[in-house]
N, C-alpha and C positions, 0 to 999 in steps of 0.2 A: 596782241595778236591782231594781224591785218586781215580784213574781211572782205572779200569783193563782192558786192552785188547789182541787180537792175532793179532801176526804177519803172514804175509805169509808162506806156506810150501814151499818149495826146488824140486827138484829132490831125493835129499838124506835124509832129514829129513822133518819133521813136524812140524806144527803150535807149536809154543812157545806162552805163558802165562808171559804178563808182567802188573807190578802194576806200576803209574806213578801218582805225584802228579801234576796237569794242573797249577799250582804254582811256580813249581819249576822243569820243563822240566829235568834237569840234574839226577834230584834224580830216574830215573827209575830205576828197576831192575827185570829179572826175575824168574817167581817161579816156570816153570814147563815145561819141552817140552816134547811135545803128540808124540807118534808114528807114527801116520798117520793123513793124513788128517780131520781138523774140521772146524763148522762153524755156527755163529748161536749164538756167546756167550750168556747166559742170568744169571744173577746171583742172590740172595737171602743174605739177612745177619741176623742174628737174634740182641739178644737184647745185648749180651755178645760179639759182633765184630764178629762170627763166619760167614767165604763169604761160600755160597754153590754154587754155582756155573753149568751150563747147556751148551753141546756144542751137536752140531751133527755130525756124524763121522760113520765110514764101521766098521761093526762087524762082528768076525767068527760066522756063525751059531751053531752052535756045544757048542763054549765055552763061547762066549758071548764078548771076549776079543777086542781091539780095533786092526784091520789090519793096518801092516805097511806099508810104502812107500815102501820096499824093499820086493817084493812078489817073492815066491817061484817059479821056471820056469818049465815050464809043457814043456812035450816034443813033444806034439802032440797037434793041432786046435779042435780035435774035442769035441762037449759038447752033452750029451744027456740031453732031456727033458721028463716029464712023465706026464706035467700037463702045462696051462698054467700061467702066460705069457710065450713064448719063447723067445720074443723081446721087449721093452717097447719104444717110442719115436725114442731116436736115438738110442738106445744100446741093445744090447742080453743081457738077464738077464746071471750075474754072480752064478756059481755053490759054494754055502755053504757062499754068503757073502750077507750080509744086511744091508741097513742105521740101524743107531740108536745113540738112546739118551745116551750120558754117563755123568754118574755127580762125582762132586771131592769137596774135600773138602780144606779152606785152613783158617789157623789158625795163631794166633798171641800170643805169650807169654804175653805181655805189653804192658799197651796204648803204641805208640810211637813207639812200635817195627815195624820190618819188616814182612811180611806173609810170610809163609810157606806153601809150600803144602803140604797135611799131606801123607806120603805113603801108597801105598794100598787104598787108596780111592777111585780112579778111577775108576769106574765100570758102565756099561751097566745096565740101567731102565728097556730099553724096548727088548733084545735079550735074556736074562736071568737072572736069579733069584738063592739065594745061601736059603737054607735049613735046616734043620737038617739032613739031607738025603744024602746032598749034591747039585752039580748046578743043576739047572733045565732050559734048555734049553727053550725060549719061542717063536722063530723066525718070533716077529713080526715086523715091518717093518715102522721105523718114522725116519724122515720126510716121507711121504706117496710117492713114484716116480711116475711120471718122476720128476716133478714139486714141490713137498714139498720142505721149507725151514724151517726157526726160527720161520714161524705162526703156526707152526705144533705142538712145545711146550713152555711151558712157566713154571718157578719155582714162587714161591709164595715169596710175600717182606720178609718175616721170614727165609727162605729160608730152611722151614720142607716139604712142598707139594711139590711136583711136576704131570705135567699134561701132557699129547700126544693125539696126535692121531695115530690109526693103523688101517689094514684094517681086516676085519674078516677072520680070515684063514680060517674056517668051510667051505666055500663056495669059489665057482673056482673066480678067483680073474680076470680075465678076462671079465665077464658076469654078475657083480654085483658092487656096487660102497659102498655098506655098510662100514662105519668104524666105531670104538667105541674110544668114551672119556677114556682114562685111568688114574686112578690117584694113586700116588703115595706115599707112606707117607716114606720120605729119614730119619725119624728118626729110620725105624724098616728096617732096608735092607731084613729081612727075608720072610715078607711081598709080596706074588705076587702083582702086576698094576690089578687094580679093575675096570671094563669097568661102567661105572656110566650111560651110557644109553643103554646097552646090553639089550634084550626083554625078556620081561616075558616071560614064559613057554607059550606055546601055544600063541605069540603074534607074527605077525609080524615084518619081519626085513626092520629098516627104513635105508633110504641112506647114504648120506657120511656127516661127522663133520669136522667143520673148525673149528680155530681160538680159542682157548682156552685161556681165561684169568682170571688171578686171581682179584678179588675186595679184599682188606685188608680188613683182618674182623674189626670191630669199638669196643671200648671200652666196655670190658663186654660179648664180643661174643669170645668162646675158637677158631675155625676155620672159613678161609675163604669161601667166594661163588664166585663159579666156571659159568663164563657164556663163552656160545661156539654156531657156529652156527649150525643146522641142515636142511638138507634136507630129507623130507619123502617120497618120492621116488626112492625107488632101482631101479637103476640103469637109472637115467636121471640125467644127469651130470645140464643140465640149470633148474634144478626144484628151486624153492624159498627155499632161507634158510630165515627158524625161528630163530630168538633168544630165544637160552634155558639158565635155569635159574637152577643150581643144587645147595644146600646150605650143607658142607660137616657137614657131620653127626660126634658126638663124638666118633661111631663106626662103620666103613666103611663098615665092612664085613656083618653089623647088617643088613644092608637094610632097608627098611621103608622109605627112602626117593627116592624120584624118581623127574625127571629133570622136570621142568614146562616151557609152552612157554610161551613168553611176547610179547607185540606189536603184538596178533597176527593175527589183521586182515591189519594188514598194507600190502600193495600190492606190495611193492618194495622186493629185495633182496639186503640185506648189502655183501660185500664182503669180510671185515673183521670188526673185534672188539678191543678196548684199555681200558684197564682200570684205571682210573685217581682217587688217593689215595683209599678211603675207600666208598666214595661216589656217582659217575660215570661211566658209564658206556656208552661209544659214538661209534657210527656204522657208518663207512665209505661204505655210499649206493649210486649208480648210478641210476639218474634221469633225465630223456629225458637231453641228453647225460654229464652230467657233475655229476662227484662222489665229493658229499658233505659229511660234519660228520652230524651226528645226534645222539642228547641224545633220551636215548630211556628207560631209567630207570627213575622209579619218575614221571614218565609226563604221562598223559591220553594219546598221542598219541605222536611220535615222531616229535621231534622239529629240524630245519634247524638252521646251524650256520650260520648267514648272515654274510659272509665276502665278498671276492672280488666278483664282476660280475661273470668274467671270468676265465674260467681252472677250473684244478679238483686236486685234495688230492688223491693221492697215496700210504702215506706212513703218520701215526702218531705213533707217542713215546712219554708215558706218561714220565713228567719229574714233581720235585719236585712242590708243590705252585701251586697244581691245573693249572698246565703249558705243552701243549704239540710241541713235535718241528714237523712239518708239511715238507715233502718233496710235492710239486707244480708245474704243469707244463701247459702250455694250448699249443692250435695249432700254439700260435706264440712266446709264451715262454720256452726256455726248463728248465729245471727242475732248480727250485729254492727255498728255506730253507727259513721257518720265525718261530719263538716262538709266539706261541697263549695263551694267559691267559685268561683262561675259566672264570675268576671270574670280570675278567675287558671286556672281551670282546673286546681286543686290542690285535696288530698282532705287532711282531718285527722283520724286515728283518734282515738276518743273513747273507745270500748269495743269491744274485740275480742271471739274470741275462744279467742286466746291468755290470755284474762283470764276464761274459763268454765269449770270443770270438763270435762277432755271424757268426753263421753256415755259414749262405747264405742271401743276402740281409739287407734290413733295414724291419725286422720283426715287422709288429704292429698287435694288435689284430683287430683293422679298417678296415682291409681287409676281417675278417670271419664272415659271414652273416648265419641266421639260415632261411627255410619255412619249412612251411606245406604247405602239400598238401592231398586231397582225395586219398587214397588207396584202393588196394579191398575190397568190403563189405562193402563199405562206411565208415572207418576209418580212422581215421587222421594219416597223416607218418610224420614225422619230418626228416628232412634233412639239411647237410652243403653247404653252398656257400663258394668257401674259390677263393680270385681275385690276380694276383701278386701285389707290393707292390708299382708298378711303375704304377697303374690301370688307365688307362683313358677310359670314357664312351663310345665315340666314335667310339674308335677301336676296331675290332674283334678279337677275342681271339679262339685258336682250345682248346675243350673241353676234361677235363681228367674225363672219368665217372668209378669210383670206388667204389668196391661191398666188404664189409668187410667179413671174415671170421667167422667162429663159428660154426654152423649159430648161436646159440645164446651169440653173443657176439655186439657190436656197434662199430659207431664212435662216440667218444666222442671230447671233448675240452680237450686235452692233448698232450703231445709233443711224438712224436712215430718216432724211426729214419730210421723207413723203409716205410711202407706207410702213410706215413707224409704228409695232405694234401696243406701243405702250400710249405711244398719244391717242388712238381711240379707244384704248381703257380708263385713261383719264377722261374721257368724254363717257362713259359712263356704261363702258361695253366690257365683256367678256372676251377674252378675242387668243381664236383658236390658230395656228399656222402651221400647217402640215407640210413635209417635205417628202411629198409621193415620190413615186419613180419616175426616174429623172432629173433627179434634185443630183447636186454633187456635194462630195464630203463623205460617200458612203460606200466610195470603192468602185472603180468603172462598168462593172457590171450590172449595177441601179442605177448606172446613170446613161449608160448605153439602151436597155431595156427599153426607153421612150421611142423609139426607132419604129416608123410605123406604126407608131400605138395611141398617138398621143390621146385619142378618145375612151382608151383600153385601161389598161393598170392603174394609169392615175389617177384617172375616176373611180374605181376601185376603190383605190385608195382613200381618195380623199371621201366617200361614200362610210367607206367601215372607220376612218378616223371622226367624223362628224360622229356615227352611232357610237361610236365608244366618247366621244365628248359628253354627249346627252345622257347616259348610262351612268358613266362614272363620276361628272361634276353637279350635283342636284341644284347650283346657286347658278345653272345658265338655263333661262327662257327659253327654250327650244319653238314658243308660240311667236318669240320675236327673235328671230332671227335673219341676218346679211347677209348675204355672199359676194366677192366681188373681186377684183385682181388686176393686173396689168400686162400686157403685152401675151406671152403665150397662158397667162392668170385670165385677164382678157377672152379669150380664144376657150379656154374653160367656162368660161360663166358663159360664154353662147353657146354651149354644149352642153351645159346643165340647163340653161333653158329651156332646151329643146325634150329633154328626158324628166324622167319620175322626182328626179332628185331636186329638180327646181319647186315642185311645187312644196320642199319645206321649208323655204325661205320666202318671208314679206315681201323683199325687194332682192335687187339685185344692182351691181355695179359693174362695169366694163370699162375700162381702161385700154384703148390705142387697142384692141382688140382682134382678131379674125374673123371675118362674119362669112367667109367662105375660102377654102384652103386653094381652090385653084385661083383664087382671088390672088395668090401670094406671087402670081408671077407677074402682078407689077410691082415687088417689091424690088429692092436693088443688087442685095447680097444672094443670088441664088444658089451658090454652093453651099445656102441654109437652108434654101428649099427644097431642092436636090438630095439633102442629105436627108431630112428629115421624113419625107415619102418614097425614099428608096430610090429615085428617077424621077426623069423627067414629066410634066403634065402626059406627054402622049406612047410613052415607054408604060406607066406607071401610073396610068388614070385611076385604077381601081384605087389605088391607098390613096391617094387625096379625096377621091368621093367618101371610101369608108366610115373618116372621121367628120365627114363634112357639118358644120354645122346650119349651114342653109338650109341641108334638103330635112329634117327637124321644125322649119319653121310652122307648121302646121299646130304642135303643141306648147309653142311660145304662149306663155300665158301668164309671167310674173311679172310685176311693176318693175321698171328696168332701166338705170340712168346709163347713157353713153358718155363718154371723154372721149372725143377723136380731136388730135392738134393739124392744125393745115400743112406745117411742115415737116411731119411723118412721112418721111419715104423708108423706112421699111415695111410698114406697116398703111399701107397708103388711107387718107381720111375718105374714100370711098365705102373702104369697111364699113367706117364706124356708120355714116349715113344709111346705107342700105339698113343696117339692121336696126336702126333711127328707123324708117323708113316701113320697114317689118311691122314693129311697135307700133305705130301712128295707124299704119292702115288696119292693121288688127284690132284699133282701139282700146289697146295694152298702157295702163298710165305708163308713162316715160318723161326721159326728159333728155336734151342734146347739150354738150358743154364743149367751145373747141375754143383755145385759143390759138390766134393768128400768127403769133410771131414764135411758136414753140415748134418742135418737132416729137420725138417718140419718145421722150422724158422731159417735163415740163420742170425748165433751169431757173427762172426768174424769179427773185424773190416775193414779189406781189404777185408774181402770177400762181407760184406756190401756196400762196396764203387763200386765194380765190378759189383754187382748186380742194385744199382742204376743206375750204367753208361748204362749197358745192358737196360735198362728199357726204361731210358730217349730217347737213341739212338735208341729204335724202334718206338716209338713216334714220334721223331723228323722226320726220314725216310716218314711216313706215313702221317706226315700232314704238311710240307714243301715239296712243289713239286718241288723248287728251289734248291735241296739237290741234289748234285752231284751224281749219283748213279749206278751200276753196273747190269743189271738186268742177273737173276741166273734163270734156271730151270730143275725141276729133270724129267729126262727120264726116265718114268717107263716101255717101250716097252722091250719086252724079248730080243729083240738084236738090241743094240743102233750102229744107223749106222751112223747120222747125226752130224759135231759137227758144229758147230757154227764157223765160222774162225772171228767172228769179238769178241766173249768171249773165244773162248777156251773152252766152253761147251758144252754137248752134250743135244742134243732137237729135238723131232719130227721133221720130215719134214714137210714143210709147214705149220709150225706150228702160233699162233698168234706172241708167244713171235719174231719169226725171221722176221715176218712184223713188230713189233716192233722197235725191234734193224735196219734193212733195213732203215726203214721211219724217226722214229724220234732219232738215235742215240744213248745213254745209257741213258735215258729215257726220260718218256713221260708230256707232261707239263700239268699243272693241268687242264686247259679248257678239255684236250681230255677223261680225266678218270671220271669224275661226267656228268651225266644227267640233273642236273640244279637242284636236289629235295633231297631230306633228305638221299636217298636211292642210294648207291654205286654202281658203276658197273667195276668189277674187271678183269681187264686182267691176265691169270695166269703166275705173272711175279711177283720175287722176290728181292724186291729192296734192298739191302745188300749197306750201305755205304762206298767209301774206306777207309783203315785206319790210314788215315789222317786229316777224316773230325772226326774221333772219339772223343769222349770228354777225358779231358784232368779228 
């Protein structure tokens, strides 16, 4: 069996195209090196050996052509803009350059022979289009940025159709989330990409499309059908995606056919879609907290694969024999390969990971517990228990309470190598993860319910799930306890700050965070902001002040580490400074952590590692009182007159922190800092460990 694949790009060159029989490892050879960066392979073959082939890759706007590795050097930083985006995620959008789909063709003279790529084939789907007139520039834009990959298109088993998704150029691309299905027919190149759910005249524009896949058409049927997901909500990124169903027509440009939904009162949202031969069609959907597949074509209602208990499916690939190969991972597994045969209903491990170094500890899934519990409005919230691995009943454990991001995103049973709740229970924590309202997997109407609320229900929520922790687990410290989270997690823990509820936790954590809501319109994606306050800052001023967690800063008053990265543009690192900023001048222990080359999820492997250590070790500080420790504080007086001769720091006079330091030497032992009851009482003293005690 002949394999094609790409190799890595270089500095100096680009991904190469090679064919390799799995047989006979030696026989590789390759057929084709790309200019510039690609990724995303997908390929087609028809009945006569003919590969057609799919990559994705940066195009010039203008000509359509694939940019090289070796780009032309401008003499000057500056870039004007005229419209948005300015900025997308981590990056200022590039002046005349765009993703896109380029496909190639590669040919064989003779059974037996070697492929070829054929010359001049190479060309751009989705940035332009060739004429009788000449090129026609189309500068749309797939994979869709920040975050588009290889689900963005797909080529057909024939390998005549091809599929994308783009976003609607008509409309500011900033304030609207609309994309359109585009398809293409690689037999006619002259042929514009035909948007197959663009709206009728006078109809509304629906939101964004995921996931496009081809079904092989069956015996007797000339072309394939096209099923992709949609959201009908412009511009609400968490609205439910439908399963649509388009069946391509003999004449595309004819019209008459139009996309139909399926499943469509099912209450979940799929995340993606595979299609398995001629006959299948399976959605990988999250369900109070674990993403199962589910058949969803054929069947009155969608049907669960009943495999393992535990973990969740992230990733399938339809493979020959009604066979898909399944990427798997849970909270105590990381990611591990098996082959599913959809017709036996039998699973084949491929790679475990009994066969990966393990991370940390002796991981078992026996350690992760799921409740419910009553949330606001009388709904049920589903939440994780996750204990270390060495768990005994008896002993008290200080408690890591963690608030996920999105807001309409969850925790799930999946391996996550950042807020991973089993790696700070092997660090020697208890650790709770509640999926308040707004979490998805729980039916769009808890997950809609955050709409204006964000300082309302979830807090709630995550308020009566903490009391039902402390109530019902007696082996979690409730005297040491964390709170902390990332991006709208983030944005909570400066809203518990501000309120009753902060002051039951020791410290506190913020991650790329909101430290004020009208703050959010330097962000870049505002059809997030928009949607999420009802309107605009001056339509709709009152719901972003509501939840504000600025105008609160008055009762800021727990020790409080920030993470703001520099190249966070949704979340701009001004946030994280100000409320840095808050802390410092309130002389609140804190502490600030931003790496430079990161943006609103930190990718890099050592910067990963840096960022756990920073995490654990303010943790550790906060609820080990037996922690060697230095205590720091910031003199915010116009002219600092006093220093401390026993730190070397400068501090009020007669200040608590210097009866501190006086009485009980470089700090204070845990009897003297708690009242006996849930709720803290904080000296403003910054305990900073030395760095020696630091983790390795």
């Amino acid at each position: 069996m002949n394999v094609l694949y790409l190799t890595s790009a270089t500095k100096t060159t680009g991904n190469e195209l090679w064919i390799v029989d799995v047989e006979e490892p030696e026989s590789k050879y390759k057929v084709l090196t790309f200019k510039g960066k690609v990724r995303g392979l997908k390929m087609g073959m028809d009945t006569g050996g003919r590969i057609r082939f799919a990559v994705a890759g940066t195009a010039d706007a203008i000509t359509g052509t694939m940019v090289g590795i070796k780009k032309k050097k401008v003499w000057h930083s500056g870039r004007t803009y005229n419209s948005l985006f300015v900025r997308h995620w981590d990056r200022y959008m590039s002046e005349g350059e765009n993703n896109a789909i380029f496909v190639g063709t590669l040919e064989r003279r003779n059974e037996g022979d070697r492929y070829r790529y054929i010359k001049g084939s190479l060309r751009s789907i989705s940035a332009a289009y060739s004429c009788p007139q000449g090129l026609v520039p189309l500068g749309l834009e797939s994979p869709v940025g920040p975050q588009g990959g290889a689900s963005d298109f797909e080529i057909s088993n024939d390998g005549r159709w091809a599929v994308f998704v783009a976003k609607d150029l008509a409309i500011n691309q900033a304030m609207w989330t609309t994309t359109y299905v585009y398809l293409v027919d690689l037999d006619d190149p002259n042929k514009p990409p035909y948007p197959i759910n663009a709206p009728a005249e006078g109809s509304r524009r629906l939101g964004a499309s995921a996931s496009p896949v081809f079904l092989s058409r069956e015996e007797g049927e000339s072309n394939p059908t096209i099923y992709y997901l949609q959201q009908f909500e412009n511009g609400y990124e968490g609205d439910r995606r439908r399963i649509m169903k388009y069946a391509v027509p003999a004449n595309v440009e004819g019209g008459g056919t139009r996309p139909v939904a399926i499943q469509k009162d099912w209450g979940f949202s799929p995340g993606a879609l595979v299609a398995v031969g001629s006959s299948q069609v399976i959605a990988l959907a999250e369900v109070h907290g674990r993403t199962r597949l589910w058949k969803v074509e054929g069947v009155e209602e969608p049907v669960p694969w009943t495999g393992r208990e535990h973990g969740s499916i992230s990733v399938a690939h339809a493979l020959p024999d009604q066979k898909l190969l399944l990427t798997s991972s849970s909270m105590a597994d990381p990611p591990f390969y098996t082959i599913l045969d959809l017709a036996k209903n039998e699973t084949e491990l491929i790679l475990g990971s009994e066969s990966i170094p393990k991370p940390i500890g002796e991981l078992e899934h026996d350690d992760v517990e799921e409740f419910w519990f009553e949330g606001d409005n009388n709904k049920q919230v589903h939440s994780w228990l996750v204990k270390p691995s060495n768990f005994k009943p008896e002993k008290k454990y200080p408690l890591a309470f963690i608030i996920h991001g999105g807001p309409q995103s969850s925790w799930k049973d999946y391996w996550n190598i950042k807020w991973n709740p089993k790696i700070f229970a092997e660090y020697g924590y208890a650790v709770v993860a509640i999926n308040p309202t707004g979490s998805v997997g729980y039916g769009q109407d808890f997950t809609d319910a955050i709409k204006s609320n964000w300082g309302g229900s979830p807090y709630i929520d995550l308020m009566k799930g903490y009391d039902y922790a402390i109530k019902n687990f007696p082996f979690i410290d409730a005297n040491r306890a964390i709170a902390g989270g990332a991006s709208y997690g983030g944005y909570m823990t400066n809203w518990i700050q501000g309120h009753d509820f902060g002051r039951k936790f020791r410290a506190l954590i913020c991650h790329d965070g909101i430290f004020s809501t009208p703050g959010m319109y330097g962000s870049e994606e505002l059809w997030f902001t928009h949607h999420e306050f009802n309107g605009t800052l001056w339509s709709a001023g009152a719901n972003y002040d509501k939840y504000n967690p600025a105008r609160f800063t008055d009762k800021w008053a727990t020790p409080q580490l920030i993470i703001h990265n520099d190249l966070d543009y949704r979340i701009p690192i001004s946030e994280g400074l100000a409320a840095f900023n808050v802390l410092q001048v309130k002389g609140i222990p804190s502490r600030f952590v931003t790496f430079l080359d990161e943006g609103h999820v930190v990718q890099k492997s050592e910067n990963n590692y840096k960022w756990l250590n920073e995490i654990i070790d303010w943790m550790d500080i906060w609820t080990n009182a037996k922690t060697p420790a230095i205590p720091i504080q910031t003199d915010t007086s116009a002219d600092p007159k006093s220093i401390s001769l026993t730190t070397d720091i400068h501090m009020p006079p007669n200040s608590e922190i210097q009866q501190a330091v006086r009485n009980n030497g470089a700090y204070r032992e845990e009897d003297e800092i708690y009242d006996g009851g849930n709720e803290v009482k904080w000296d403003h003293v910054n305990y900073i460990r030395c760095p020696h005690h630091m983790r390795a």
